[in-house]
C-alpha positions in Angstrom: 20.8 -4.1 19.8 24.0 -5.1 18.2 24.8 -6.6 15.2 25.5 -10.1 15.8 21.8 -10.0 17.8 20.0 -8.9 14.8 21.5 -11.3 12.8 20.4 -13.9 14.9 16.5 -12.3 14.6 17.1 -12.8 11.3 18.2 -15.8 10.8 15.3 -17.2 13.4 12.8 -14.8 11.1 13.4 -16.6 8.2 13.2 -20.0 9.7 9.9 -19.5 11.5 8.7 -17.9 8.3 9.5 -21.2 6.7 8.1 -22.9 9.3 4.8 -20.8 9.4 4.8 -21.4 5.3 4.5 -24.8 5.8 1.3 -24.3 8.3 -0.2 -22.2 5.5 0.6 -24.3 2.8 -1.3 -27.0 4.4 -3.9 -24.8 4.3 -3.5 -23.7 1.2 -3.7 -27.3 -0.2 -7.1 -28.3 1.4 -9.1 -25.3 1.5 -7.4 -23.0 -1.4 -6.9 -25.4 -4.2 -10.2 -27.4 -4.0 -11.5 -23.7 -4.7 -9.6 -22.8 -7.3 -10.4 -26.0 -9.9 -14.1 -25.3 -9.3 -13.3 -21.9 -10.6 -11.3 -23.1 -13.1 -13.7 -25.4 -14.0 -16.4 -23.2 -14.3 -13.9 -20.5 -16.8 -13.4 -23.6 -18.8 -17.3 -24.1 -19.3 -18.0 -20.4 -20.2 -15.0 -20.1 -22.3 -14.9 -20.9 -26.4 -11.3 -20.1 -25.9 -9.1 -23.4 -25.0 -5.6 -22.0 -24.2 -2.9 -24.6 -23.9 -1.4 -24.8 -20.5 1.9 -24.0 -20.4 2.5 -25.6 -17.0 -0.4 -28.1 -16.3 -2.7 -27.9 -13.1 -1.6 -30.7 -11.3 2.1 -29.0 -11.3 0.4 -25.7 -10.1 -1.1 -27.4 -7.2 1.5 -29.2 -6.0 5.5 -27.9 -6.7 4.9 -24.4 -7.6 2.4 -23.8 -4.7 4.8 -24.8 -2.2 7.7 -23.4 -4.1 5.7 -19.8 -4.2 4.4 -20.3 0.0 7.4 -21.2 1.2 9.4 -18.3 -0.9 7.1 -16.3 0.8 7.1 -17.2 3.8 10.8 -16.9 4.2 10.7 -13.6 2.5 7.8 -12.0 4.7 10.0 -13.7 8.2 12.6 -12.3 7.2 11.5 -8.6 6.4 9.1 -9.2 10.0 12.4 -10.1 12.1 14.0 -6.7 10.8 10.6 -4.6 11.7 10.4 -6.9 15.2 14.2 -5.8 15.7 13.1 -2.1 15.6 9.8 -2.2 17.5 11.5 -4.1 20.3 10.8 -2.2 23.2 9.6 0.7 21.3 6.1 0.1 21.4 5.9 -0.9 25.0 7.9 -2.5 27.6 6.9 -6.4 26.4 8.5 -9.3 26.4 10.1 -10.4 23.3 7.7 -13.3 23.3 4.4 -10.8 23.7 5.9 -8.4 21.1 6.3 -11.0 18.3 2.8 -11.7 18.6 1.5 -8.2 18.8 3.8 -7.1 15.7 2.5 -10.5 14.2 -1.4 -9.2 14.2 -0.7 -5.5 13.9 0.8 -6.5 10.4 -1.7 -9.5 9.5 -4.4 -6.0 10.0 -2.6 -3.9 8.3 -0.5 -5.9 5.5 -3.9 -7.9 4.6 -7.0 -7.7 6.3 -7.4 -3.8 5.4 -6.6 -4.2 2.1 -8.7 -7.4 1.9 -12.1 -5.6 3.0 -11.6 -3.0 0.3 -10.2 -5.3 -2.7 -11.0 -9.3 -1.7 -9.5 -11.8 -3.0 -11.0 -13.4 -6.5 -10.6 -17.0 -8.1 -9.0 -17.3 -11.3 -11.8 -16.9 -13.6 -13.0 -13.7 -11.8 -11.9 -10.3 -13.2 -11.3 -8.7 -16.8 -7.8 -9.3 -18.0 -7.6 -5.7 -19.0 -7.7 -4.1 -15.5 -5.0 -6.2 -13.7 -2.4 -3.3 -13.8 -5.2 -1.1 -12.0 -6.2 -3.8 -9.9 -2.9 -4.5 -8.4 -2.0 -0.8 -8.5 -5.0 -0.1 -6.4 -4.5 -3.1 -3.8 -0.8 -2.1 -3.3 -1.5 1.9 -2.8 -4.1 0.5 0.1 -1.9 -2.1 1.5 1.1 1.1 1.4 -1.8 3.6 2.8 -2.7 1.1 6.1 0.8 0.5 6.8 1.6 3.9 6.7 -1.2 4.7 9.3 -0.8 1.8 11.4 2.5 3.1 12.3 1.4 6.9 12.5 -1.4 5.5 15.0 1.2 3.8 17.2 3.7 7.0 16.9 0.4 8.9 18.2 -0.5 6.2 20.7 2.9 7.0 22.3 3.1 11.1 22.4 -0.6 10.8 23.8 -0.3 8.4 26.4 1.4 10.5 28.6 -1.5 12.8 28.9 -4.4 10.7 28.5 -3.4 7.4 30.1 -2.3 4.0 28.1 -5.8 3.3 27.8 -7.8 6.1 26.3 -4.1 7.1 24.1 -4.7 3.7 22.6 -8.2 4.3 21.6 -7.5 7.2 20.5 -5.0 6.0 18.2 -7.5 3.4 17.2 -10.0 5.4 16.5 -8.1 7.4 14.3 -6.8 4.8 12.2 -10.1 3.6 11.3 -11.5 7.2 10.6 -8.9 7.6 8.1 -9.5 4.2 6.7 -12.8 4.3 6.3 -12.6 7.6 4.4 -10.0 5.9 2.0 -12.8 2.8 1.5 -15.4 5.6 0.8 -12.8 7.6 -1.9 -11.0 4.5 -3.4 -12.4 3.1 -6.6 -14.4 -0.1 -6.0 -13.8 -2.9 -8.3 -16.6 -5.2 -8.6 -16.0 -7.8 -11.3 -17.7 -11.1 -10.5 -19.9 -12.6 -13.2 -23.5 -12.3 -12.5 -23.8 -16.2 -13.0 -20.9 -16.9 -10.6 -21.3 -19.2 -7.2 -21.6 -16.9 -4.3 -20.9 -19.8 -2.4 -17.8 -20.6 -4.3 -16.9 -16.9 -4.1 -17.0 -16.6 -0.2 -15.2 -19.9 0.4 -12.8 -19.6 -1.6 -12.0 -15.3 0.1 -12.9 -17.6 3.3 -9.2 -20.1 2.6 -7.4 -16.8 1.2 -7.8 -15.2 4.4 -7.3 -18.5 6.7 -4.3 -18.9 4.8 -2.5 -15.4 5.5 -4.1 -16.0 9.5 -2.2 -19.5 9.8 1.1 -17.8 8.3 0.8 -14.9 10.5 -0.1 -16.0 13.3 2.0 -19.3 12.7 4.9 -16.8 12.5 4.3 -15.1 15.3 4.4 -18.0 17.8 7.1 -19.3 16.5 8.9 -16.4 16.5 7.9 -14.9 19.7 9.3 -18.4 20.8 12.8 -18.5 19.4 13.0 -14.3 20.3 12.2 -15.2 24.0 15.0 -18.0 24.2 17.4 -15.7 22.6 17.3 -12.2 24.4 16.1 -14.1 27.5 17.8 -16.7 28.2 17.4 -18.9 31.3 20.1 -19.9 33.2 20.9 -23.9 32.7 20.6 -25.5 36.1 23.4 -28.1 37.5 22.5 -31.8 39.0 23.3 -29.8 42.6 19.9 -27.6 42.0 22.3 -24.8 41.9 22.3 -22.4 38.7 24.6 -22.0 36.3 25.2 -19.2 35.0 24.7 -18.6 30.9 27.3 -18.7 28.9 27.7 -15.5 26.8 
């Protein structure tokens, strides 16, 4: 893949990124935020400390949430189109269209959801001030940890198909990512810092919109993507008043 064709990923990346942010963003707005008042709301009831807001709520739900999804999203396309550049026909001979979307939820499992079933997303008002550092440390050495298997399983997928077939290499691979997981969920430190007195239902809706979020942006991504990548490296031929095809320009 030559320069010039990369760039052109890249460029697309970032755009369907954007384009994917605005999809989650949506979401964000009427699942995420309705959460995060009641949370706030219920901080402010079980706090004798009033701080003053440096940058008031209705600004946070409005200009700096789409400021910070749509950064993001053109960030995270961006980085994905470099990754989709290298995987492209490395993990199997599919199109650019199919690829897109299987890099898309390979990375949704492994940037998020793995790291999401050991150390779920909390409202504001849940967890001690004090152990953000260890929090964050903690989520980012999982996130780091899946990603780094995820691709060991798909470089063992490969040198085992050979022998055992696409099929059972696959499973294999599977299998042995989730071992290897699951003994990282069972030696990791849990963090459990919800308020006894705290909504469960509040809790699980509003983990419910942080994970529908990162689905839409992902998945969002990934057709969009897929879409532009096909109509790049695969272009059809446009087709003449005569019926007769005419050759792509180059």
């Amino acid at each position: 893949m030559n320069s010039a064709t990369v760039r052109n990923l890249l460029v697309r990346g970032m755009l369907a990124g954007l384009a994917a942010g605005v999809l989650a963003l949506v979401v964000a707005y009427l699942l995420g935020e309705p959460s995060v008042d009641k949370a706030i709301a219920f901080e402010d009831a079980h706090s004798h400390e009033h701080e003053m807001e440096v940058v008031s709520r209705s600004l946070q739900s409005t200009a700096g949430l789409a400021t910070g999804v749509l950064v993001y999203g053109v960030a995270f396309g961006g980085i994905a189109a470099l990754a989709y550049c290298f995987a492209l026909g490395r993990v199997g001979r599919f199109s650019p269209r199919a690829t897109a979307l299987l890099l898309s939820g390979c990375a949704l499992l492994a940037v998020y959801v793995v790291p999401f079933l050991k150390y779920p997303a909390n409202p504001p008002s849940v967890g001690d001030p004090g152990t953000i550092s260890k929090r964050t440390t903690l989520y980012f050495l999982m996130m780091l940890l899946s990603v780094l298997l995820a691709v060991a399983a798909t470089i063992l997928g490969k040198r085992l198909a050979p022998s055992l077939g696409t099929w059972w290499a696959t499973v294999v691979a599977v299998a042995a990512f989730a071992l290897v997981i699951g003994l990282a969920y069972a030696f990791l430190p849990v963090i459990n810092e919800v308020p006894k007195d705290f909504p469960a239902a509040l809790l699980w809706r509003f983990r419910l919109s942080a994970l529908a979020i990162q689905s839409v942006l992902w998945a969002g991504f990934g057709l969009l993507f897929g879409e532009l990548a096909e109509r790049l490296l695969n272009p059809k031929p446009a087709t003449a008043a005569s019926g007769r095809a005419v050759p792509a320009a180059h």
